[in-house]
PDBQT receptor file of N, H, CA, C and O in Angstrom, charges set to zero:
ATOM      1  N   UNK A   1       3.558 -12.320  -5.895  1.00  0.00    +0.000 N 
ATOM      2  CA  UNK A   1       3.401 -11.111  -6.671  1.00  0.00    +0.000 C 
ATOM      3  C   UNK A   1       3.769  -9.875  -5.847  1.00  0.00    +0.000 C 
ATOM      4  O   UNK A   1       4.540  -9.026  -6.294  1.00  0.00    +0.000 OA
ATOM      5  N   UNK A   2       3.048  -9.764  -4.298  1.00  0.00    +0.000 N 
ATOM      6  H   UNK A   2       2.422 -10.454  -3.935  1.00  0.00    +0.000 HD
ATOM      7  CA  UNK A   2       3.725  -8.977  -3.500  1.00  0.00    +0.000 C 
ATOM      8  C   UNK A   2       4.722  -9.226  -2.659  1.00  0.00    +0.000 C 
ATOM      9  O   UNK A   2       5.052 -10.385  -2.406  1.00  0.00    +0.000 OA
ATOM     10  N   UNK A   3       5.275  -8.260  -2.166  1.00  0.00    +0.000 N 
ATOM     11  H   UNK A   3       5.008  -7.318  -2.372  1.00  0.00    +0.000 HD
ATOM     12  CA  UNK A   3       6.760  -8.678  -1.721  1.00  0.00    +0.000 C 
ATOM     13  C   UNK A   3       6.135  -8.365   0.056  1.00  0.00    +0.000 C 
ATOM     14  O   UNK A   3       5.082  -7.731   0.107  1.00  0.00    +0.000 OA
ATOM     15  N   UNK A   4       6.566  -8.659   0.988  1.00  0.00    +0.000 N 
ATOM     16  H   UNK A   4       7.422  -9.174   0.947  1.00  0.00    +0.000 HD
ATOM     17  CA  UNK A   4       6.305  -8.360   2.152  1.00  0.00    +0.000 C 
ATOM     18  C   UNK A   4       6.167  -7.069   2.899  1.00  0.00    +0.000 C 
ATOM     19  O   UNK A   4       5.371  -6.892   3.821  1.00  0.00    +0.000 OA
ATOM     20  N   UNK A   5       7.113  -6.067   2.369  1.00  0.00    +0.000 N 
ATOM     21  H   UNK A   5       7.760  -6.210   1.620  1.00  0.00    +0.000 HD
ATOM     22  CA  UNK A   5       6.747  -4.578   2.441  1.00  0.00    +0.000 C 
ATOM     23  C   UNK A   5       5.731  -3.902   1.719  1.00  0.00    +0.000 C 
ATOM     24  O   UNK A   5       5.223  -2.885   2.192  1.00  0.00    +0.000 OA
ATOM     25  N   UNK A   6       5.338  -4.421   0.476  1.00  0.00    +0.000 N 
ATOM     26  H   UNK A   6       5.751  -5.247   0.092  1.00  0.00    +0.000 HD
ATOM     27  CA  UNK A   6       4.439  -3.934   0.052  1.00  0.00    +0.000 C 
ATOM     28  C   UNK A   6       3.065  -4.678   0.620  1.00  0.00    +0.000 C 
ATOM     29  O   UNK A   6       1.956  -4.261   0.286  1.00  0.00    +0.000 OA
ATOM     30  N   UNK A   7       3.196  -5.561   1.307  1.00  0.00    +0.000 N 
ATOM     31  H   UNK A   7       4.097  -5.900   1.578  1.00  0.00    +0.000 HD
ATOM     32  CA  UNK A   7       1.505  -5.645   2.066  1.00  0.00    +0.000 C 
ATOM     33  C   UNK A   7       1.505  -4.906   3.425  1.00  0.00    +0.000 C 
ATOM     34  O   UNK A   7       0.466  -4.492   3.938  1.00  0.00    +0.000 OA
ATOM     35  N   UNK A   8       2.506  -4.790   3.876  1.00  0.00    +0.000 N 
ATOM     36  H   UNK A   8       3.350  -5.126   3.459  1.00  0.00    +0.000 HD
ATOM     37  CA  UNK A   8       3.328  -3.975   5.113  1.00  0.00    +0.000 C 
ATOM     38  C   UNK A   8       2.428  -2.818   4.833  1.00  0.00    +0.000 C 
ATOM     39  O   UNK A   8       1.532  -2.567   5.639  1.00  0.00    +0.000 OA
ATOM     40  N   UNK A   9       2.602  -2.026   3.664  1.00  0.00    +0.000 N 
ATOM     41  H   UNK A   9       3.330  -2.231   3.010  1.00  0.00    +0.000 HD
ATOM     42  CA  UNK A   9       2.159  -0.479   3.121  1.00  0.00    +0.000 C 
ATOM     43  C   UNK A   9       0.943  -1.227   3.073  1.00  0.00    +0.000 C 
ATOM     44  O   UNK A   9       0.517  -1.154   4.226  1.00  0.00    +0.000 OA
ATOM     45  N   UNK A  10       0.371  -1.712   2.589  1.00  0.00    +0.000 N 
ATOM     46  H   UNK A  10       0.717  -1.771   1.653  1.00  0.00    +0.000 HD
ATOM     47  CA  UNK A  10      -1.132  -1.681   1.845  1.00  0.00    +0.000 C 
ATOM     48  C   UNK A  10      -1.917  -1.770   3.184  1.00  0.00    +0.000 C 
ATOM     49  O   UNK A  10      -2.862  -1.020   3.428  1.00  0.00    +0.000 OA
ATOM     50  N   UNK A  11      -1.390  -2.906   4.194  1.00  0.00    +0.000 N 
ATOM     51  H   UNK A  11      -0.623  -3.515   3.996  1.00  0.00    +0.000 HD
ATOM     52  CA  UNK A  11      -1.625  -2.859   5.532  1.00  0.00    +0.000 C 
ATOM     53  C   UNK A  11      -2.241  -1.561   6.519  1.00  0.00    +0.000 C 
ATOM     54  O   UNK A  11      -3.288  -1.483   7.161  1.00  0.00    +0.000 OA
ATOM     55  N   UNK A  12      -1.151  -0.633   6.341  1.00  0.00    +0.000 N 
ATOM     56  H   UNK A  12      -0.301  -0.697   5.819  1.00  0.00    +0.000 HD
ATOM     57  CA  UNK A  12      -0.823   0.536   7.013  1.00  0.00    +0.000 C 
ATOM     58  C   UNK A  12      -2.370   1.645   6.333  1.00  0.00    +0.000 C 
ATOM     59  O   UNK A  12      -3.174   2.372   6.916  1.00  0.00    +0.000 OA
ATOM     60  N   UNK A  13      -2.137   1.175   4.559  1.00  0.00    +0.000 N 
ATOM     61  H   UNK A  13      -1.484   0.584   4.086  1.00  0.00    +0.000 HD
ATOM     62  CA  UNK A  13      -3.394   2.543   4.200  1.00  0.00    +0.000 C 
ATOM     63  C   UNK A  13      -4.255   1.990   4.633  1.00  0.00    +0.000 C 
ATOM     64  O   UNK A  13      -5.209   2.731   4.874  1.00  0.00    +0.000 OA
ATOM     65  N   UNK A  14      -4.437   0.713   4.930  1.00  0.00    +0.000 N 
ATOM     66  H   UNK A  14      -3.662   0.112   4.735  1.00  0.00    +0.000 HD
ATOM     67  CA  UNK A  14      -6.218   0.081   5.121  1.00  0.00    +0.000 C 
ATOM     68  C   UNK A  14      -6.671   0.264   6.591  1.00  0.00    +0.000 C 
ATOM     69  O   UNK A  14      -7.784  -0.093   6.979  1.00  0.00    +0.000 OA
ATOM     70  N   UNK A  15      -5.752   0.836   7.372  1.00  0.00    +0.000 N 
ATOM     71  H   UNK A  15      -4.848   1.127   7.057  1.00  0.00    +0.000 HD
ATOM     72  CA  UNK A  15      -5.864   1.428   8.590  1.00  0.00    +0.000 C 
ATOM     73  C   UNK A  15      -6.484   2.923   8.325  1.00  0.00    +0.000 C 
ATOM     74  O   UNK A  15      -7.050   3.453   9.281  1.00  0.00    +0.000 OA
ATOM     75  N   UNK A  16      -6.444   3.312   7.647  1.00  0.00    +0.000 N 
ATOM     76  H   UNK A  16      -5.983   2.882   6.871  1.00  0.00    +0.000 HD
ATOM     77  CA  UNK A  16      -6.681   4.750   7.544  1.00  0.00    +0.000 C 
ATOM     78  C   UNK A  16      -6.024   6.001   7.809  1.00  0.00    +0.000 C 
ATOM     79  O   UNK A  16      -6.482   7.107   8.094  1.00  0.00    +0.000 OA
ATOM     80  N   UNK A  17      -4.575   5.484   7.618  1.00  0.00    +0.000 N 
ATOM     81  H   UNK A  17      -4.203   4.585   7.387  1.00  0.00    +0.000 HD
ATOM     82  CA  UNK A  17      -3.629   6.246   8.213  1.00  0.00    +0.000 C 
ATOM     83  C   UNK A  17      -3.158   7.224   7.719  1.00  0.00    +0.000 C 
ATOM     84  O   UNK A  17      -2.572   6.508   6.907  1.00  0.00    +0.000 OA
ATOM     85  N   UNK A  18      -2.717   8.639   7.309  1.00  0.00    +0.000 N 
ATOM     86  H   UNK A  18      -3.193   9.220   7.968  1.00  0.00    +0.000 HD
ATOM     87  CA  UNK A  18      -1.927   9.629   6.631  1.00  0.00    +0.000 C 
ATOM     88  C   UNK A  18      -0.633   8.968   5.947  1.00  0.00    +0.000 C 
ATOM     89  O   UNK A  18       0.084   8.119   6.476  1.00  0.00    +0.000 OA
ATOM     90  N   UNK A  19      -0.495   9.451   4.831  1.00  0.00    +0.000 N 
ATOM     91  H   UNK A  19      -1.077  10.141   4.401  1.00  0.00    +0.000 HD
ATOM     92  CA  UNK A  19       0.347   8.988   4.305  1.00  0.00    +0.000 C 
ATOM     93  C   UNK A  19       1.915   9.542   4.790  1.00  0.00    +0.000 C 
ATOM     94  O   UNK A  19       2.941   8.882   4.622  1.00  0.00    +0.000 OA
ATOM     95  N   UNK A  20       1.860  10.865   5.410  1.00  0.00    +0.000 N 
ATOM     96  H   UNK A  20       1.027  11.402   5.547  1.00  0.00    +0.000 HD
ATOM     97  CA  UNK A  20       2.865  10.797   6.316  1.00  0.00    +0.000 C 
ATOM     98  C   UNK A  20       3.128   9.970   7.468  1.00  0.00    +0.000 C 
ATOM     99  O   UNK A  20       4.307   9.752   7.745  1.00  0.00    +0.000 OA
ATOM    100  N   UNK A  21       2.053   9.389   8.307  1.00  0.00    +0.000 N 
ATOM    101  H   UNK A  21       1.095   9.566   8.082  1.00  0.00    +0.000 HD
ATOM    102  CA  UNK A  21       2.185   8.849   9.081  1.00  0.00    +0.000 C 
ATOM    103  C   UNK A  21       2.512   7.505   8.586  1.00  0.00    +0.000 C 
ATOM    104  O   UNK A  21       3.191   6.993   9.477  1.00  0.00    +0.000 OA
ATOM    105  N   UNK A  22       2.377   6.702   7.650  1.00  0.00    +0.000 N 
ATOM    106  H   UNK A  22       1.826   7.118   6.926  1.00  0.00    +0.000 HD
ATOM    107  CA  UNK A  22       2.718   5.599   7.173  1.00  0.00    +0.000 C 
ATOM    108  C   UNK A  22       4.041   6.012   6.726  1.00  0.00    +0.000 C 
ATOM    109  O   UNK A  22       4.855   5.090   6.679  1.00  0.00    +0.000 OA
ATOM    110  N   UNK A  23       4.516   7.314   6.342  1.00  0.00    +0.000 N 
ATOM    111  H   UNK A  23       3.855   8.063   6.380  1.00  0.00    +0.000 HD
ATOM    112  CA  UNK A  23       5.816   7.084   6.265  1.00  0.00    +0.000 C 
ATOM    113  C   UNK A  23       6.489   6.978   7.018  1.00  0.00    +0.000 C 
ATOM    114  O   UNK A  23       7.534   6.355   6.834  1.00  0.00    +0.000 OA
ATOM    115  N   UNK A  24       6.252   7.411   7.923  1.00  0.00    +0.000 N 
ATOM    116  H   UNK A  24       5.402   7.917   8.072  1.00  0.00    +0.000 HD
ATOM    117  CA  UNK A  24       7.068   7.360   9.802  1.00  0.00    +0.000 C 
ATOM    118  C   UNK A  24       7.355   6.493  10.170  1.00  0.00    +0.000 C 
ATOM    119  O   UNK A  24       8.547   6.369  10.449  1.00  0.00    +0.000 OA
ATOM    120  N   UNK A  25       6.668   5.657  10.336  1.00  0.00    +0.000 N 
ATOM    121  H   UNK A  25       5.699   5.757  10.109  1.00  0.00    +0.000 HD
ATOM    122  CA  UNK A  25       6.365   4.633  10.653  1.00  0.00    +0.000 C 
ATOM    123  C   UNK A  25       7.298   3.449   9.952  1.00  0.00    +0.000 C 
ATOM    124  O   UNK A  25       7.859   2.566  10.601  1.00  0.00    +0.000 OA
ATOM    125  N   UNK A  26       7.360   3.592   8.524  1.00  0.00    +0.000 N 
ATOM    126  H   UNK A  26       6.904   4.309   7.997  1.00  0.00    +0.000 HD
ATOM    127  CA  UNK A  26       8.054   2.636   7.321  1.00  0.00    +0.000 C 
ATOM    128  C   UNK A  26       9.474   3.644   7.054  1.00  0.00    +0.000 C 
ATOM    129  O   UNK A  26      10.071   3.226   6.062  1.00  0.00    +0.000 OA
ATOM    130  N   UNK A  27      10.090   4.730   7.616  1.00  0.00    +0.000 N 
ATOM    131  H   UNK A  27       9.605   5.070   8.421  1.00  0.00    +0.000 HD
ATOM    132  CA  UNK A  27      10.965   5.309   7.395  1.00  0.00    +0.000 C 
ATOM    133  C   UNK A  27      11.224   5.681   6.208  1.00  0.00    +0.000 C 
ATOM    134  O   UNK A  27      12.325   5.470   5.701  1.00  0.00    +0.000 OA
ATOM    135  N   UNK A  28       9.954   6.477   5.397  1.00  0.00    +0.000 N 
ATOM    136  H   UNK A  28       9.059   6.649   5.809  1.00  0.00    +0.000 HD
ATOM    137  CA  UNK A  28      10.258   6.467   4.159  1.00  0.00    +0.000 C 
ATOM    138  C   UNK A  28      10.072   7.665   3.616  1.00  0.00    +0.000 C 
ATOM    139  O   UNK A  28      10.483   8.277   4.603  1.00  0.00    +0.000 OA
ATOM    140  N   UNK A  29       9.756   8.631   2.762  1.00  0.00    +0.000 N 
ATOM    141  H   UNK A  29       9.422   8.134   1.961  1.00  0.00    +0.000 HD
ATOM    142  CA  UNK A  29       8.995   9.548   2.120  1.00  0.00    +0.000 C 
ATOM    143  C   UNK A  29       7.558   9.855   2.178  1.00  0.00    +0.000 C 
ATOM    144  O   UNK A  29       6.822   8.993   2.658  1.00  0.00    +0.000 OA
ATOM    145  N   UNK A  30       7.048  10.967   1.756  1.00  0.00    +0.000 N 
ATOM    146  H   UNK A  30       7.645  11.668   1.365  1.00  0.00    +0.000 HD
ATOM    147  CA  UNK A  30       5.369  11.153   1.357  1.00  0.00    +0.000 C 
ATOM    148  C   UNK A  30       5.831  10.317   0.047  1.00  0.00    +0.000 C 
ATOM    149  O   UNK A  30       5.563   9.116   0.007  1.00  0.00    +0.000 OA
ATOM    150  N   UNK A  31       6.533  10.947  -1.045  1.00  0.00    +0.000 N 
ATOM    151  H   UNK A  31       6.750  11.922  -1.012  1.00  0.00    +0.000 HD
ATOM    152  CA  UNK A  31       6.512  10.641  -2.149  1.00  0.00    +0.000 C 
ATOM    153  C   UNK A  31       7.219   9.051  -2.741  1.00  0.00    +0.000 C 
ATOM    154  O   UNK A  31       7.193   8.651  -3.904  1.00  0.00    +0.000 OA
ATOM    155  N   UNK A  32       7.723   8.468  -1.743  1.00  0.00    +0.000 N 
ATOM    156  H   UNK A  32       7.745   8.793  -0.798  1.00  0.00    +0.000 HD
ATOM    157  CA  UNK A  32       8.195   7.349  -1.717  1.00  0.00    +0.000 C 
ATOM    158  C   UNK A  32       6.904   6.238  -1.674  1.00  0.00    +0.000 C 
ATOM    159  O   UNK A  32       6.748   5.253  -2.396  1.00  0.00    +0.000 OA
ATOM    160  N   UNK A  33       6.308   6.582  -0.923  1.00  0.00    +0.000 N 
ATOM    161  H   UNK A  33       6.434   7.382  -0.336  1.00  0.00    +0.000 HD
ATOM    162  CA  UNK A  33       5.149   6.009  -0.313  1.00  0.00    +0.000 C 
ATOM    163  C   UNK A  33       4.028   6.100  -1.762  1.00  0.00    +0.000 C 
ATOM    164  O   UNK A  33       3.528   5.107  -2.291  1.00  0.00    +0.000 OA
ATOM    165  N   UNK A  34       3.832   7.389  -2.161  1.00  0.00    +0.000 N 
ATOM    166  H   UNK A  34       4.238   8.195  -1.731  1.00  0.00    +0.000 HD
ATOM    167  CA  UNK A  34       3.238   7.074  -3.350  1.00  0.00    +0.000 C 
ATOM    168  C   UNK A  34       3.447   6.829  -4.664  1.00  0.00    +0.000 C 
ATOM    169  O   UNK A  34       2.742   6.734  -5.668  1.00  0.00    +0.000 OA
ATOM    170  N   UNK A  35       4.676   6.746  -4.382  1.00  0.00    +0.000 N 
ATOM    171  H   UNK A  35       5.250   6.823  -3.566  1.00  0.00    +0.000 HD
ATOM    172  CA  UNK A  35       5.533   5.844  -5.815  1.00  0.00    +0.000 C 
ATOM    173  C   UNK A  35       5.143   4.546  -5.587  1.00  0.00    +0.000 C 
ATOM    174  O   UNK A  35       4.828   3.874  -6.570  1.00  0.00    +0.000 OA
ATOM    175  N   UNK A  36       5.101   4.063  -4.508  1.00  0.00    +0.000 N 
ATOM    176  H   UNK A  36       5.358   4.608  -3.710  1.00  0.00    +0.000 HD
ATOM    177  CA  UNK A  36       5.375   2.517  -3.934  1.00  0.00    +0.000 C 
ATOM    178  C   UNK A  36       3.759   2.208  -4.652  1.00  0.00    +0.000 C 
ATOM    179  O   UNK A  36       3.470   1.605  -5.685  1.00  0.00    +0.000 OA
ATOM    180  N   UNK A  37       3.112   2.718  -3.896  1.00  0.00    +0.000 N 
ATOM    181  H   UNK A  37       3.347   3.208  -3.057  1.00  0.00    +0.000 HD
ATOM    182  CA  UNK A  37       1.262   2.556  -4.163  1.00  0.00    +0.000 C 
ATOM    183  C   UNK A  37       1.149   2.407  -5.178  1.00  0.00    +0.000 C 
ATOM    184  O   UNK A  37       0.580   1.416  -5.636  1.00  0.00    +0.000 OA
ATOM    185  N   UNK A  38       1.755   3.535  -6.035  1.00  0.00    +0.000 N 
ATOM    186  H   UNK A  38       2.218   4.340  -5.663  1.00  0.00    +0.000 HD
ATOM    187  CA  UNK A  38       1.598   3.435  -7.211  1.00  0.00    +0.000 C 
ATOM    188  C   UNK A  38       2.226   2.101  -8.213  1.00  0.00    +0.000 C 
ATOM    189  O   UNK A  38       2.061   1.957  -9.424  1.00  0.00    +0.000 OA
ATOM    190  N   UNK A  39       2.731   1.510  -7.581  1.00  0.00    +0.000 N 
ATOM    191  H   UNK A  39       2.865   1.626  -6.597  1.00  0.00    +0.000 HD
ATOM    192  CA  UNK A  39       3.599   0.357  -8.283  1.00  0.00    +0.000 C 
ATOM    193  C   UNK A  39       2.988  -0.669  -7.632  1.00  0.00    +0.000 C 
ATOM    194  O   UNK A  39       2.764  -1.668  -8.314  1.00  0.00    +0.000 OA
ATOM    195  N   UNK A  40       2.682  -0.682  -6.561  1.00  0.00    +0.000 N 
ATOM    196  H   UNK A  40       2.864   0.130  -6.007  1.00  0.00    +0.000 HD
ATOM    197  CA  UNK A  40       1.489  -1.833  -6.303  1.00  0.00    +0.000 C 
ATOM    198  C   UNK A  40       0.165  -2.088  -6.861  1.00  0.00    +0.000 C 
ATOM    199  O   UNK A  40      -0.354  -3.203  -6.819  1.00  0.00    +0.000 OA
ATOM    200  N   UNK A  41      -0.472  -0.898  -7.464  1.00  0.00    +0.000 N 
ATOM    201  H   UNK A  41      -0.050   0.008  -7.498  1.00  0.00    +0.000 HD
ATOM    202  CA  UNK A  41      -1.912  -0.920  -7.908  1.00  0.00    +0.000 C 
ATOM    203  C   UNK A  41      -1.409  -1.072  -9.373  1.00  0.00    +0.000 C 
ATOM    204  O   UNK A  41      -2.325  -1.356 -10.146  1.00  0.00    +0.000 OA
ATOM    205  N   UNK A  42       0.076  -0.929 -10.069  1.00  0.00    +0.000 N 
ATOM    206  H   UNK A  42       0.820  -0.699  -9.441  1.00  0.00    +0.000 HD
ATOM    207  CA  UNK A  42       0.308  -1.548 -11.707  1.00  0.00    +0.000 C 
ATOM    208  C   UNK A  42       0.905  -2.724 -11.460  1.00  0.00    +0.000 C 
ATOM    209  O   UNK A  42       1.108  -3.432 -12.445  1.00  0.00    +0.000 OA
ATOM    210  N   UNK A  43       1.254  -3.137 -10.369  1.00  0.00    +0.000 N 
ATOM    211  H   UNK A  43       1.090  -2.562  -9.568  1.00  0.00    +0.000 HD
ATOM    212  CA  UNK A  43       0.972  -4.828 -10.387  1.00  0.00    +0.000 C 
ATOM    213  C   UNK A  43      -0.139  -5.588 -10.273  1.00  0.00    +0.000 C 
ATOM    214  O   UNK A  43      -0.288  -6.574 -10.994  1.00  0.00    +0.000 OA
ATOM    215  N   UNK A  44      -0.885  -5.286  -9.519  1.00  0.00    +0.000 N 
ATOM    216  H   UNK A  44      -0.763  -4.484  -8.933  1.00  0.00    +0.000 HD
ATOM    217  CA  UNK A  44      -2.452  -5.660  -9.599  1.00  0.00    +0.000 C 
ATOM    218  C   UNK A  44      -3.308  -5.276 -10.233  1.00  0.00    +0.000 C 
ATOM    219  O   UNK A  44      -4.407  -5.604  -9.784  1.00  0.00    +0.000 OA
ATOM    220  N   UNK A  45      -3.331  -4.682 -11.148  1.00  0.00    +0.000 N 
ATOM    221  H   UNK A  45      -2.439  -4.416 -11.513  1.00  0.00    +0.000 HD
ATOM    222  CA  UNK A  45      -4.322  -4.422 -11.941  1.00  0.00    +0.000 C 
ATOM    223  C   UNK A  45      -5.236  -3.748 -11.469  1.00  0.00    +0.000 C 
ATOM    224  O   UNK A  45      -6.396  -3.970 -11.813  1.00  0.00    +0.000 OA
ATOM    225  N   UNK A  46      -4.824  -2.465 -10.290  1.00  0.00    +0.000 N 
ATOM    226  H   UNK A  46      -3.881  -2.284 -10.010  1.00  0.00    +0.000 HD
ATOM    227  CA  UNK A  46      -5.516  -1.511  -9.942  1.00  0.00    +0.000 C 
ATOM    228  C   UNK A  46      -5.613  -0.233 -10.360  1.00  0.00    +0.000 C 
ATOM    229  O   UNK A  46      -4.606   0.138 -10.964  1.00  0.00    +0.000 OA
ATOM    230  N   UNK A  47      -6.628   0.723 -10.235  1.00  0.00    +0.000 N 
ATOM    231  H   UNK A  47      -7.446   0.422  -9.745  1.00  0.00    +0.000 HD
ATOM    232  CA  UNK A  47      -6.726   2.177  -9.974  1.00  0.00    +0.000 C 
ATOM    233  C   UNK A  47      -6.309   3.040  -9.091  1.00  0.00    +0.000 C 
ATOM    234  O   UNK A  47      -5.998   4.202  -9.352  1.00  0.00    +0.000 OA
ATOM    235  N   UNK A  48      -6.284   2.571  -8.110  1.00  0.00    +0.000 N 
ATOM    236  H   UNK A  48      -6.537   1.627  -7.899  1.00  0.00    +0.000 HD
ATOM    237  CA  UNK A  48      -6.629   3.296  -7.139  1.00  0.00    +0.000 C 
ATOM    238  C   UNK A  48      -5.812   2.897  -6.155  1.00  0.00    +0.000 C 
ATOM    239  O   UNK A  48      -5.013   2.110  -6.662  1.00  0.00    +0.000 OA
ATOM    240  N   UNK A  49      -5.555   3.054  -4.794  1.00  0.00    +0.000 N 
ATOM    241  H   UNK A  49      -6.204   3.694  -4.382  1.00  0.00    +0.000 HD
ATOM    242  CA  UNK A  49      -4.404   2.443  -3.860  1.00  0.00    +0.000 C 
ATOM    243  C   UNK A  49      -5.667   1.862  -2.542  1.00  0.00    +0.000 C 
ATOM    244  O   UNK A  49      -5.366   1.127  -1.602  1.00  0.00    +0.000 OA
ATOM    245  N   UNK A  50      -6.800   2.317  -2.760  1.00  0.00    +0.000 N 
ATOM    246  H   UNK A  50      -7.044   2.914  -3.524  1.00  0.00    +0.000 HD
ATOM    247  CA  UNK A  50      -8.225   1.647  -2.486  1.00  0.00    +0.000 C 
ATOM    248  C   UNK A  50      -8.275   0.314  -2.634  1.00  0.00    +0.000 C 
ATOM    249  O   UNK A  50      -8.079  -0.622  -1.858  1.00  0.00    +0.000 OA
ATOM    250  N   UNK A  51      -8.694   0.422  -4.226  1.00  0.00    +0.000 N 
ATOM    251  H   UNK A  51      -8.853   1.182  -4.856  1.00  0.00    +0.000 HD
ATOM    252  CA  UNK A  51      -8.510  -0.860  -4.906  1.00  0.00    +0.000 C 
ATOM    253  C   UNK A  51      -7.750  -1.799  -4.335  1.00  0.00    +0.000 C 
ATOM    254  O   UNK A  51      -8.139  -2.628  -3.512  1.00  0.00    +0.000 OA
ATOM    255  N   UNK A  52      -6.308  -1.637  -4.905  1.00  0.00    +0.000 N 
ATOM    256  H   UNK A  52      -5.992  -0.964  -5.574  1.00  0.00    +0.000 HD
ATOM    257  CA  UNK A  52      -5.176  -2.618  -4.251  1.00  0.00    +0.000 C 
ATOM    258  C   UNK A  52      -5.812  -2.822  -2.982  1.00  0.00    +0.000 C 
ATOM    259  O   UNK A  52      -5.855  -4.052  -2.947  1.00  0.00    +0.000 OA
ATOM    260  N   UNK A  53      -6.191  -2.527  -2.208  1.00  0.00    +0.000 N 
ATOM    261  H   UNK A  53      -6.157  -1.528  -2.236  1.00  0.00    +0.000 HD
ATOM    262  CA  UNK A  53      -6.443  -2.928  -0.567  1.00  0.00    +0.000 C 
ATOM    263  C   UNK A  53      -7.505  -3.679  -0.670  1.00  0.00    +0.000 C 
ATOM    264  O   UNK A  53      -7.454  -4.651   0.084  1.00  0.00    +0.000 OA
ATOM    265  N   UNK A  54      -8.535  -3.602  -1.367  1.00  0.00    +0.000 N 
ATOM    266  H   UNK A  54      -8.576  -2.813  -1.980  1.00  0.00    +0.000 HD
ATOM    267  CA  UNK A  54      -9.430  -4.883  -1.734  1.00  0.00    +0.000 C 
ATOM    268  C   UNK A  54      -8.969  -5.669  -2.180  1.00  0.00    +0.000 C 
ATOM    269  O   UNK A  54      -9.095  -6.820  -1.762  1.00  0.00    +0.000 OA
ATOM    270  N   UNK A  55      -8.314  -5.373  -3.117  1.00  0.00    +0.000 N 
ATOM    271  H   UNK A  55      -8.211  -4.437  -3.457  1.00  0.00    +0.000 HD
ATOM    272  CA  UNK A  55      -7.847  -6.991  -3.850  1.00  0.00    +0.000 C 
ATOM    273  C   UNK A  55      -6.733  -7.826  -2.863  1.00  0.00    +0.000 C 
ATOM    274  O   UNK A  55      -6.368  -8.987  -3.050  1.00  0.00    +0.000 OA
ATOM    275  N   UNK A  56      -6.315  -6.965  -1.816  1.00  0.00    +0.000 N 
ATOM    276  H   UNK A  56      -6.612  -6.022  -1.665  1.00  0.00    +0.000 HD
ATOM    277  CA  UNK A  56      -5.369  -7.754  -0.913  1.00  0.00    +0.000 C 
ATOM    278  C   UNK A  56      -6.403  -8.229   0.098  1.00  0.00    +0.000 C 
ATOM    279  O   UNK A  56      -6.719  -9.410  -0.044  1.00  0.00    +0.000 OA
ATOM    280  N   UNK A  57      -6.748  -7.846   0.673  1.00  0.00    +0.000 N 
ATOM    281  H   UNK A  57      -6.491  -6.887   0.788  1.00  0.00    +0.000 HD
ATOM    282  CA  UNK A  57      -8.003  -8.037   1.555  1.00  0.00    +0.000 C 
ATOM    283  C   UNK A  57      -8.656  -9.394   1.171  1.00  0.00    +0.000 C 
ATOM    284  O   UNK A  57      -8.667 -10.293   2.011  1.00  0.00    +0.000 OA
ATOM    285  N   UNK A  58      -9.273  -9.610  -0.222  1.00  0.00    +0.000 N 
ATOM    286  H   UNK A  58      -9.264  -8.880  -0.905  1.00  0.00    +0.000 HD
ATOM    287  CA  UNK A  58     -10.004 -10.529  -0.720  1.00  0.00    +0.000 C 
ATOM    288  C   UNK A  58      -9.281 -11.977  -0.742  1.00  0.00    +0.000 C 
ATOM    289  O   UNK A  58      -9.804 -13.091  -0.767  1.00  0.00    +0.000 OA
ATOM    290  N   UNK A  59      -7.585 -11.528  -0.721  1.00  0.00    +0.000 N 
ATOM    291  H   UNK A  59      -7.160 -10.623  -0.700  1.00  0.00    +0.000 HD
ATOM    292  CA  UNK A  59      -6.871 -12.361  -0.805  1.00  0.00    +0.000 C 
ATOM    293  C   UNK A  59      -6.305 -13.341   0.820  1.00  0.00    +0.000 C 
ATOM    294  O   UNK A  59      -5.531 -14.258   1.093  1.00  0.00    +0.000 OA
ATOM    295  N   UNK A  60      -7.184 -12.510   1.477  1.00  0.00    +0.000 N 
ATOM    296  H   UNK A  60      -7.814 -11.765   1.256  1.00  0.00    +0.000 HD
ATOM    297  CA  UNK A  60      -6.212 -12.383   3.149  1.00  0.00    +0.000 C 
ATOM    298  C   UNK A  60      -4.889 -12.130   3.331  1.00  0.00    +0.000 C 
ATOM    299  O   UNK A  60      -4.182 -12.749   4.126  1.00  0.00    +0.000 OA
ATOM    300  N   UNK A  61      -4.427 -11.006   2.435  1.00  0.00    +0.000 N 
ATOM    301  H   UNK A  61      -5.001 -10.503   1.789  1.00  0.00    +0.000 HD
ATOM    302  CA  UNK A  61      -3.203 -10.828   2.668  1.00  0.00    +0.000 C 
ATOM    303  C   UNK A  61      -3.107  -9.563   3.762  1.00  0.00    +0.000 C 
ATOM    304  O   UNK A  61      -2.074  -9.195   4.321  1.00  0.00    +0.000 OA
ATOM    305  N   UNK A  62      -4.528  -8.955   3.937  1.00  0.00    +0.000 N 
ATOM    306  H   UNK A  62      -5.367  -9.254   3.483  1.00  0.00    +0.000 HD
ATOM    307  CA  UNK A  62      -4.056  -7.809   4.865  1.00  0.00    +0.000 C 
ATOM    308  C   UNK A  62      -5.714  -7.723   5.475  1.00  0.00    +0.000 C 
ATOM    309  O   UNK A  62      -6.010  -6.902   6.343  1.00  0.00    +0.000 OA
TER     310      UNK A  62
């Protein structure tokens, strides 16, 4: 369901990191980054980009 960059990102927020700094890091945008989130938490059946990190978490994906 997730693709490897997107646990990459989900990875990175569950660190607690700025979302600029996760972009740095992933060479990407602020707003790239929360497009992405945002398309990860409407694949999972999340709210929140929180959420998604539990439900990956629960999964041991991150």
């Amino acid at each position: 369901m997730l693709e490897r960059e997107d646990i990459d990102l989900l990875a990175l927020f569950a660190e607690g990191l700025p979302l600029d700094t996760i972009g740095r890091r992933l060479e990407l945008s602020d707003r790239t980054i929360r497009r992405r989130l945002r398309s990860i938490c409407d694949r999972v059946g999340c709210s929140t980009p929180i959420q998604a990190v539990v439900w990956a978490a629960r999964r041991g994906l991150v």
